[in-house]
Backbone as CSV, one residue per row, in Angstrom:
resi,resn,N_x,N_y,N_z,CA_x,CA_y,CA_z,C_x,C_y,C_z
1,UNK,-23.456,-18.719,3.346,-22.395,-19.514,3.919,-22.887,-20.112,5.241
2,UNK,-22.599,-21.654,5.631,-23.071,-22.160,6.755,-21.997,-21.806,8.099
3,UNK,-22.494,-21.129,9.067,-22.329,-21.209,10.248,-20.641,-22.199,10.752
4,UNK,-20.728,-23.487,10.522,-19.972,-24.297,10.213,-18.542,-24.363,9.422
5,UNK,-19.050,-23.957,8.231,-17.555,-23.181,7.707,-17.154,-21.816,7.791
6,UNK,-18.046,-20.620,7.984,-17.313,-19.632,9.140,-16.498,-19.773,10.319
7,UNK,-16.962,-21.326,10.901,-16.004,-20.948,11.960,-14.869,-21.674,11.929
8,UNK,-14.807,-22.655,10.648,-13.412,-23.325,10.149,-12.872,-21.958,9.452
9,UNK,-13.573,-21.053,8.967,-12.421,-20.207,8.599,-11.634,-18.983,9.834
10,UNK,-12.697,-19.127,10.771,-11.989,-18.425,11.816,-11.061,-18.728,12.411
11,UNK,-11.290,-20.582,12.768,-10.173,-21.336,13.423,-9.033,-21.076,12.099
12,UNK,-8.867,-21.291,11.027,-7.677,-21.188,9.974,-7.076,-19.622,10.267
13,UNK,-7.960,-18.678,10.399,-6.867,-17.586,10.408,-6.520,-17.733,11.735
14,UNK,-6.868,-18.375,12.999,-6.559,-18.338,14.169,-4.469,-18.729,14.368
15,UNK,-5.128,-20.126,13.388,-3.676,-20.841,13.315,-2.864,-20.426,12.447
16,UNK,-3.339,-19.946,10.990,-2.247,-18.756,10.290,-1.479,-17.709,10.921
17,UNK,-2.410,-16.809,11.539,-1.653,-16.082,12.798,-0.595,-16.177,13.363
18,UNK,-0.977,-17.755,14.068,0.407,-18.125,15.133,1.419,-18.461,14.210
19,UNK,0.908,-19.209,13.117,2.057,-19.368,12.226,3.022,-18.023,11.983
20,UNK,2.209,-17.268,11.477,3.331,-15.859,10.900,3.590,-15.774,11.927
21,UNK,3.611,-15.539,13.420,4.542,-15.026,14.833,5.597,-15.925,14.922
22,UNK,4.949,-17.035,14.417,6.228,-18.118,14.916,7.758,-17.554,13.912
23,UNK,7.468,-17.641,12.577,8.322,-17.450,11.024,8.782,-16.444,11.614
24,UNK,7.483,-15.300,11.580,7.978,-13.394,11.731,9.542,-13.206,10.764
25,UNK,9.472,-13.629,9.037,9.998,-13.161,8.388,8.975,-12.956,6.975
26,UNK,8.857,-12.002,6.605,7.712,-11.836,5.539,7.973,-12.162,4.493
27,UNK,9.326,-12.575,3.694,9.554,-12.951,2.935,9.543,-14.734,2.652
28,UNK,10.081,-14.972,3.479,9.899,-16.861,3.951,8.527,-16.723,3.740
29,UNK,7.285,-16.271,5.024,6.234,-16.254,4.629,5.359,-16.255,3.170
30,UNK,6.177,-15.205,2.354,5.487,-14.940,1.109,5.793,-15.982,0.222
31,UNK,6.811,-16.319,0.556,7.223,-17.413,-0.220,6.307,-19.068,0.073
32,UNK,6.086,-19.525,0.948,5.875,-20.518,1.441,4.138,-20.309,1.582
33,UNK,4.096,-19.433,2.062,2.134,-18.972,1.032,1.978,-18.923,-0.868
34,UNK,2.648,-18.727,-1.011,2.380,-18.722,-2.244,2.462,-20.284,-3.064
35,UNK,3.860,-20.540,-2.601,4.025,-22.530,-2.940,2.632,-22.816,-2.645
36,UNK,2.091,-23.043,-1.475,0.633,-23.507,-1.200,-0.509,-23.174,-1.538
37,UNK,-0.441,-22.044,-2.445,-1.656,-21.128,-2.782,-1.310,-21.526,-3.926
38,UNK,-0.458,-22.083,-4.527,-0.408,-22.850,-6.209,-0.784,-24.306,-5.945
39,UNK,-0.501,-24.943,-4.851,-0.402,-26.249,-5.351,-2.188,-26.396,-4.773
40,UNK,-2.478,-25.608,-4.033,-4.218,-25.751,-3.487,-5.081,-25.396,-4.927
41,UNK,-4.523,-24.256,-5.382,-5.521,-23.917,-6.677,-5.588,-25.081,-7.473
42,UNK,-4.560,-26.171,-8.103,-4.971,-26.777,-9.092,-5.330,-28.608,-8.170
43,UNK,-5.443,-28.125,-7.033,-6.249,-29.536,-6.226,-7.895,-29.319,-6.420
44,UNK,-8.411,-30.646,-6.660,-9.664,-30.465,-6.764,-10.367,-31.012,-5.716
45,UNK,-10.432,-29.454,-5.206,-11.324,-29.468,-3.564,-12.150,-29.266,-3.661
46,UNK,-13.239,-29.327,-2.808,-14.710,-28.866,-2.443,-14.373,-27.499,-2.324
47,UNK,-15.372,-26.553,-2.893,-15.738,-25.109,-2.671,-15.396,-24.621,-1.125
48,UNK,-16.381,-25.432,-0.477,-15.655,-24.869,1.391,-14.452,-25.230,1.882
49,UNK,-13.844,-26.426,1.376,-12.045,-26.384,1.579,-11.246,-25.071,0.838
50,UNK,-11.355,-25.103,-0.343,-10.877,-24.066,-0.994,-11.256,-22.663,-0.196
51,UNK,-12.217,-22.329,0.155,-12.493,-21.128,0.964,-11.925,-21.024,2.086
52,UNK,-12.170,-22.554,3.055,-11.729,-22.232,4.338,-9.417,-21.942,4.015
53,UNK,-8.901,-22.949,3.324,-7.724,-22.796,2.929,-7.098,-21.569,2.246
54,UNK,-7.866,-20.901,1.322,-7.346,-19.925,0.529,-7.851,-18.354,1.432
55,UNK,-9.138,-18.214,1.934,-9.588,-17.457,2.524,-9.796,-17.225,3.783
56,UNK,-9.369,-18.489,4.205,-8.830,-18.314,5.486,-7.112,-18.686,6.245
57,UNK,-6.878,-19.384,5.973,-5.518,-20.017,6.083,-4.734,-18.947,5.482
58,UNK,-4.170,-19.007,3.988,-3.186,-18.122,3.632,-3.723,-16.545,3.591
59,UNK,-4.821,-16.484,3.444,-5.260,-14.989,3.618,-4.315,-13.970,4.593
60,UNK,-4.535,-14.625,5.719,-3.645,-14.390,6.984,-2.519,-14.656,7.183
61,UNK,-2.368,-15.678,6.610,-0.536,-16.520,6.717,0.146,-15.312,5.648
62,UNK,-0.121,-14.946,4.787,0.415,-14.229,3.876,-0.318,-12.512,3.609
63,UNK,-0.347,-11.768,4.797,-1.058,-10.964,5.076,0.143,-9.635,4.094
64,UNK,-0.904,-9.155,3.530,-0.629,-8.062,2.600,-0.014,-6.907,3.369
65,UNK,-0.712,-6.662,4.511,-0.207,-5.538,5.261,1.268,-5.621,6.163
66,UNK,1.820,-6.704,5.906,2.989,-7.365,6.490,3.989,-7.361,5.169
67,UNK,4.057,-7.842,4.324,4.364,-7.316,3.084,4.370,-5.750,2.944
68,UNK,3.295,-5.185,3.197,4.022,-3.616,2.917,4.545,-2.729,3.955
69,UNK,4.082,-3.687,5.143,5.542,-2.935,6.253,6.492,-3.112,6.212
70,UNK,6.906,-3.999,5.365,8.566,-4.536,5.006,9.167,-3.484,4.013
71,UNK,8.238,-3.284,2.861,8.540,-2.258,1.829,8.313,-0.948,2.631
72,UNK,7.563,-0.186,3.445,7.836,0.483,4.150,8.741,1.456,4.900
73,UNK,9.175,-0.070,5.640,10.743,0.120,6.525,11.764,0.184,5.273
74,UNK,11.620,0.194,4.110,12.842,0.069,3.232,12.772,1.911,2.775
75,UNK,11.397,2.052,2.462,11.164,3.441,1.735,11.644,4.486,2.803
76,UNK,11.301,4.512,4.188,11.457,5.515,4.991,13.274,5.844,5.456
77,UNK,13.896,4.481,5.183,15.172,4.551,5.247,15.529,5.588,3.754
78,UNK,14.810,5.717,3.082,15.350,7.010,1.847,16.273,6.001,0.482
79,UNK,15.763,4.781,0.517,17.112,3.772,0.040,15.867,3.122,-1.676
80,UNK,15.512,4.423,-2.002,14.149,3.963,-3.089,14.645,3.007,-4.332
81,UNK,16.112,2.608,-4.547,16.402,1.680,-5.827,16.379,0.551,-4.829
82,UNK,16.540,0.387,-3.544,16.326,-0.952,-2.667,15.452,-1.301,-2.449
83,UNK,14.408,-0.718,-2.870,12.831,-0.404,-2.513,12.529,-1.372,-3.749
84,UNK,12.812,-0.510,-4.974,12.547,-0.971,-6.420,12.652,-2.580,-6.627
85,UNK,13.949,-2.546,-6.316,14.778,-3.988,-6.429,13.666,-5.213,-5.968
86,UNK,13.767,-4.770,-4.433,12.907,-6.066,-3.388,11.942,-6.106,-4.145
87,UNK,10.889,-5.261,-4.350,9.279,-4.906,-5.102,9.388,-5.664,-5.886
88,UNK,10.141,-5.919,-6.675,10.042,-6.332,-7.857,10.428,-8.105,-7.974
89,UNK,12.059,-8.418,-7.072,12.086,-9.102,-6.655,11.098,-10.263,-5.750
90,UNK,10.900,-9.707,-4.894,9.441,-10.353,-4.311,8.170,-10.953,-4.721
91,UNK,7.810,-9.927,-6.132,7.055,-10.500,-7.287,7.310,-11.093,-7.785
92,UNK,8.242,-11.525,-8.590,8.910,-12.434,-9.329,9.335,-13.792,-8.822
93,UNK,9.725,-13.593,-7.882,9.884,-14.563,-6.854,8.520,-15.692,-6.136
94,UNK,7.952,-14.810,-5.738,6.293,-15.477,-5.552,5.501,-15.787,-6.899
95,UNK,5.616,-15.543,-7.447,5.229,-15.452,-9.071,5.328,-17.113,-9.429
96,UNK,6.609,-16.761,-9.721,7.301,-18.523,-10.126,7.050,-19.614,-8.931
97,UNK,6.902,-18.887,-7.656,7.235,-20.150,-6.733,5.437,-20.513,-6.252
98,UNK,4.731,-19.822,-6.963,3.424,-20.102,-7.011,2.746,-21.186,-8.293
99,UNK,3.506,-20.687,-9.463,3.670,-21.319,-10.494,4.134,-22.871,-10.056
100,UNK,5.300,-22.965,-9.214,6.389,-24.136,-9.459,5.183,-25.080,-8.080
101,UNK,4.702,-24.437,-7.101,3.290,-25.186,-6.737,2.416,-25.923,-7.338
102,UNK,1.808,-25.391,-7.869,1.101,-25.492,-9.155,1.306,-26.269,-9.887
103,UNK,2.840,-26.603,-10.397,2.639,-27.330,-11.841,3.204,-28.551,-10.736
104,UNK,3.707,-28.657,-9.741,3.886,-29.351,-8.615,3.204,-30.516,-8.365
105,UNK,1.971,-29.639,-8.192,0.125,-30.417,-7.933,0.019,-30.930,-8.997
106,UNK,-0.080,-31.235,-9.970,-0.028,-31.555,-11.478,0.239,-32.530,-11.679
107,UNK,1.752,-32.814,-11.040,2.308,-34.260,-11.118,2.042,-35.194,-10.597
């Protein structure tokens, strides 16, 4: 990897970052990473856009470990069919709205 696009992917998680502080709701987030992580997959980018965007940009914008502090704070409250619900919900939800990206880009 060149030097060059390492540090476009550093600057992308720089600004993903501020993005999620700004939102600081993980669900909006997951949602609105995922729309873009469908409609980027079926764009036909160069290999280092696709990297710096997917691996750097939403990597961070849609950070996994933010997602499971949400499920987290649900489990430790003792509330495990609310747990179930969201989990599942959340998948399904990003699922399609990754999909509806996607077939989005298409058109």
């Amino acid at each position: 990897m060149k030097i060059k696009n390492l540090i476009y992917i550093l600057l992308a998680c720089y600004l993903a970052t501020f993005f999620r502080l700004l939102i600081n709701n993980n669900f909006i987030i997951s949602i609105i990473g995922s729309f873009f992580v469908g409609f980027i997959i079926s764009k036909k980018l160069s290999s280092s856009s696709k990297q710096i965007l997917l691996s750097g940009f939403f990597s961070c914008f849609t950070s996994f470990s933010g997602f499971i502090y949400f499920l987290y704070k649900i489990f430790i409250q003792g509330d495990l069919i609310k747990l179930i619900i969201v989990l599942n919900l959340m998948i399904i939800i990003n699922l399609f709205t990754m999909y509806f990206g996607f077939w989005l880009s298409r058109k």
